[in-house]
NUSESE-213033 format. One record per residue (C-alpha): residue number from 0; residue in three letters; chain; x, y, z. Coordinates in pm, 1 decimal, always signed. Example, Ala and Ser with C-alpha at 12.3 -4.5 7.8 and 13.67 -1.06 7.14 Angstrom:
+-----+------+-------+----------+----------+----------+
!  nr ! rest ! kette !        u !        v !        w !
+-----+------+-------+----------+----------+----------+
!   0 !  ALA !     A !  +1230.0 !   -450.0 !   +780.0 !
!   1 !  SER !     A !  +1367.0 !   -106.0 !   +714.0 !
+-----+------+-------+----------+----------+----------+
//
This chain:
+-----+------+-------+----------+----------+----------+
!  nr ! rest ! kette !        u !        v !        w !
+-----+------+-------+----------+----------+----------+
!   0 !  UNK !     A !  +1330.9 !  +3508.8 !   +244.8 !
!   1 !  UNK !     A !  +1372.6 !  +3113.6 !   +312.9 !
!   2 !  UNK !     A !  +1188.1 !  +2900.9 !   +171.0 !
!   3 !  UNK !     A !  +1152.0 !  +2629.4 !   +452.1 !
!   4 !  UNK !     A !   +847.8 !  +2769.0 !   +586.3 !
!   5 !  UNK !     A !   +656.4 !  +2721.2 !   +301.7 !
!   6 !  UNK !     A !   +797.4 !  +2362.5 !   +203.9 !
!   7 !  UNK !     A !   +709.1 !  +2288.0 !   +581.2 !
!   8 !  UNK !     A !   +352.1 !  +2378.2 !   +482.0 !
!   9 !  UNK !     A !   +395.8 !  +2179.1 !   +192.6 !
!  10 !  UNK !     A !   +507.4 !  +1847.0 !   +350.1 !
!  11 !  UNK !     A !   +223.5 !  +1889.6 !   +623.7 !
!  12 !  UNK !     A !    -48.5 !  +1968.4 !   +348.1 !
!  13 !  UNK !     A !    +50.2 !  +1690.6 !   +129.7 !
!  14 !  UNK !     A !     +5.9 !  +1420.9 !   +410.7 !
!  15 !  UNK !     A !   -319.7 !  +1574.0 !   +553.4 !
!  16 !  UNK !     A !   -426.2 !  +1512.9 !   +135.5 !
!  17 !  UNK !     A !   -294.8 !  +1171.0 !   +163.6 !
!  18 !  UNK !     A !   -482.6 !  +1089.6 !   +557.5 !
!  19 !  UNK !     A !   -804.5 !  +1212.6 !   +375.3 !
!  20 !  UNK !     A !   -784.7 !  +1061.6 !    +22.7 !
!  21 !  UNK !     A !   -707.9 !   +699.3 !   +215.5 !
!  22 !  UNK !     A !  -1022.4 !   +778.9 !   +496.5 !
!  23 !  UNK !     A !  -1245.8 !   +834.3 !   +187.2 !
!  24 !  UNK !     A !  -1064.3 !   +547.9 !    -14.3 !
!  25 !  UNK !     A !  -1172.5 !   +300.7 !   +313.8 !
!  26 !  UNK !     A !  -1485.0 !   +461.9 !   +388.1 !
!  27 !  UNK !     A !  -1607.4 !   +347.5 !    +61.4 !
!  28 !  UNK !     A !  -1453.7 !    +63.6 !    +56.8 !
!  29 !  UNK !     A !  -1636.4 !    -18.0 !   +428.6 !
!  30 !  UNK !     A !  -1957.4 !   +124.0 !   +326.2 !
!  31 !  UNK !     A !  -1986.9 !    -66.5 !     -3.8 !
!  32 !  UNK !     A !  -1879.6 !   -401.1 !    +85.6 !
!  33 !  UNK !     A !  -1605.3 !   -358.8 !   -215.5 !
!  34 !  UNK !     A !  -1303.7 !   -457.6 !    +94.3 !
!  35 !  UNK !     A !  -1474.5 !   -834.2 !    +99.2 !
!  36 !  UNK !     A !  -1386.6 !   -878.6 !   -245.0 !
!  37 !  UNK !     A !  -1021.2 !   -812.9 !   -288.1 !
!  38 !  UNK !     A !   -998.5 !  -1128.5 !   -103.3 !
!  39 !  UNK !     A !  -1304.2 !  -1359.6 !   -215.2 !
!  40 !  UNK !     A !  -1245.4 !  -1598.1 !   -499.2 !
!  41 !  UNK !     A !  -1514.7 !  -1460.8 !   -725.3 !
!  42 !  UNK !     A !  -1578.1 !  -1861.4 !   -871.1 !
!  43 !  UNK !     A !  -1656.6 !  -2025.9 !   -474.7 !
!  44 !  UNK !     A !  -1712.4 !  -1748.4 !   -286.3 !
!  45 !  UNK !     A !  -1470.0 !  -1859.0 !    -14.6 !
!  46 !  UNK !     A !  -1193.3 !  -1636.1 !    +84.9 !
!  47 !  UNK !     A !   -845.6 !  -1714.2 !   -143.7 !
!  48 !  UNK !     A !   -533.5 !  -1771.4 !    +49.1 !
!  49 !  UNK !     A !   -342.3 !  -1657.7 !   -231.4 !
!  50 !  UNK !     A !   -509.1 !  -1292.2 !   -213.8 !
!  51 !  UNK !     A !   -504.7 !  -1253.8 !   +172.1 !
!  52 !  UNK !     A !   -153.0 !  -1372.9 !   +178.9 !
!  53 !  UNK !     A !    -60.2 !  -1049.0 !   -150.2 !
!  54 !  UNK !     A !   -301.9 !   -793.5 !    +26.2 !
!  55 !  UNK !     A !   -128.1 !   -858.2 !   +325.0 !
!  56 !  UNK !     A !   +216.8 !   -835.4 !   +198.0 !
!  57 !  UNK !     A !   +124.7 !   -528.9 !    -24.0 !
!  58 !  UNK !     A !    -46.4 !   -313.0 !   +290.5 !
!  59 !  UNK !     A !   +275.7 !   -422.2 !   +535.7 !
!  60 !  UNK !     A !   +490.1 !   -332.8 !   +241.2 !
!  61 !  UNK !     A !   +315.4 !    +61.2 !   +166.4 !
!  62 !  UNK !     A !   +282.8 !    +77.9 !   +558.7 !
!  63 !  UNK !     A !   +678.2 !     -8.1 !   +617.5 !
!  64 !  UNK !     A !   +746.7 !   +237.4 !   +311.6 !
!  65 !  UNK !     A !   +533.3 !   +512.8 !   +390.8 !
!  66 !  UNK !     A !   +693.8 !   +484.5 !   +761.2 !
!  67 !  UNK !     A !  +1018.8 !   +512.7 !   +581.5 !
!  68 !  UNK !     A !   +930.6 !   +810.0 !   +385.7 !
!  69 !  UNK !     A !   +807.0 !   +960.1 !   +695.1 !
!  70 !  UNK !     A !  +1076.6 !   +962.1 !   +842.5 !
!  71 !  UNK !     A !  +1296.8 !  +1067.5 !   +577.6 !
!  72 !  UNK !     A !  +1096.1 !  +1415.4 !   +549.8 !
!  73 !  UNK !     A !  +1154.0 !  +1400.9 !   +950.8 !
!  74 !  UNK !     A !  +1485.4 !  +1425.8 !   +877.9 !
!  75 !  UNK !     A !  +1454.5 !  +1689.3 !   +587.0 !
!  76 !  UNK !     A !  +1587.2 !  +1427.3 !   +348.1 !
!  77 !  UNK !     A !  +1581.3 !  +1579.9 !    -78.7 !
!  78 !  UNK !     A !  +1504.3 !  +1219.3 !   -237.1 !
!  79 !  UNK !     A !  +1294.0 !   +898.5 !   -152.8 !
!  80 !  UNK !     A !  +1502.9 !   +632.4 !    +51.6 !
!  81 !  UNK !     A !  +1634.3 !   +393.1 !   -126.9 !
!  82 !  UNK !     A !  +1410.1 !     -7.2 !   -147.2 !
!  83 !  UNK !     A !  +1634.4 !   -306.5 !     +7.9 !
!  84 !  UNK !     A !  +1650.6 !   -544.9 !   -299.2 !
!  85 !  UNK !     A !  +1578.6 !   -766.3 !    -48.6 !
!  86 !  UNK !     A !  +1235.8 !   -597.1 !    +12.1 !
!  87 !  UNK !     A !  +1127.7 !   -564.0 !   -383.3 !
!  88 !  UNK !     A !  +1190.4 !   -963.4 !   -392.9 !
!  89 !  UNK !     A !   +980.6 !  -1028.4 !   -148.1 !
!  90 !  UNK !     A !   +695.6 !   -819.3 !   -279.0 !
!  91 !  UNK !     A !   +773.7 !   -999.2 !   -662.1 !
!  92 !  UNK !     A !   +706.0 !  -1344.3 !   -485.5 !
!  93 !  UNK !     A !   +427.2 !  -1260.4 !   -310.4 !
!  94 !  UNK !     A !   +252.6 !  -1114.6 !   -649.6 !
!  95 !  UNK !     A !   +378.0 !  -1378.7 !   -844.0 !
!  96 !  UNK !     A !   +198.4 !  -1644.1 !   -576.5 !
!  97 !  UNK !     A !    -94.2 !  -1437.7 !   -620.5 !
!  98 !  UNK !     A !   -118.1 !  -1457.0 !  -1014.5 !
!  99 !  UNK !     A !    +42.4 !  -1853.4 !   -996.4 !
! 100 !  UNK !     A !   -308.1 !  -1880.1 !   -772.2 !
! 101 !  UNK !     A !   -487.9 !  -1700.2 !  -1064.9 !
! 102 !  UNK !     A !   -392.4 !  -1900.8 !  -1319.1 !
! 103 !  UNK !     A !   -451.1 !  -2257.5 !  -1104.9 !
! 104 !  UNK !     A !   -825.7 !  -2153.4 !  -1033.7 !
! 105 !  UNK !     A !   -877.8 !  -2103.5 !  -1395.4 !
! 106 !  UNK !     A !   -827.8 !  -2423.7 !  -1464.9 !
+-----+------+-------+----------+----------+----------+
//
């Protein structure tokens, strides 16, 4: 008996758990206004360059990486591809504007 019936099952169970753990995570998020304040500076109230600019960066970076692992279980790949360092550096310096931003509003 193979088993690549059941680990097809597998792959297409675990994303339909992933599609509705996000639709509940943004539902929430919608329905509670708690989406307005990852980018609101919580001191002025006006939206923070610094945290549009990281949640963008962070959402393209899951999106390009998801698409990636997508597409690696397309092709019935046995590990996680591999991250560009090229692709972790620019995720570092977006995060690190993001804090440098935290730590010039404190003062």
């Amino acid at each position: 008996m193979s088993l690549k019936p059941i680990a097809d099952y597998a792959e297409y169970g675990l994303l339909i758990w992933l599609a509705v753990i996000a639709g509940v995570l943004l539902l929430k998020g919608f329905s509670g206004g708690d989406i307005r304040g990852l980018i609101v500076n919580r001191k002025t109230g006006g939206v923070s360059p610094a945290r549009v600019q990281a949640l963008g960066v962070v959402v393209a970076f899951a999106g390009w990486y998801a698409t990636l692992g997508l597409q690696a279980i397309s092709a019935h790949a046995d590990k996680l591809p591999e991250l560009p360092t090229e692709a972790l550096s620019i995720l570092a310096a977006s995060l690190g504007v993001h804090i440098g931003g935290k730590f010039y509003e404190r003062t």
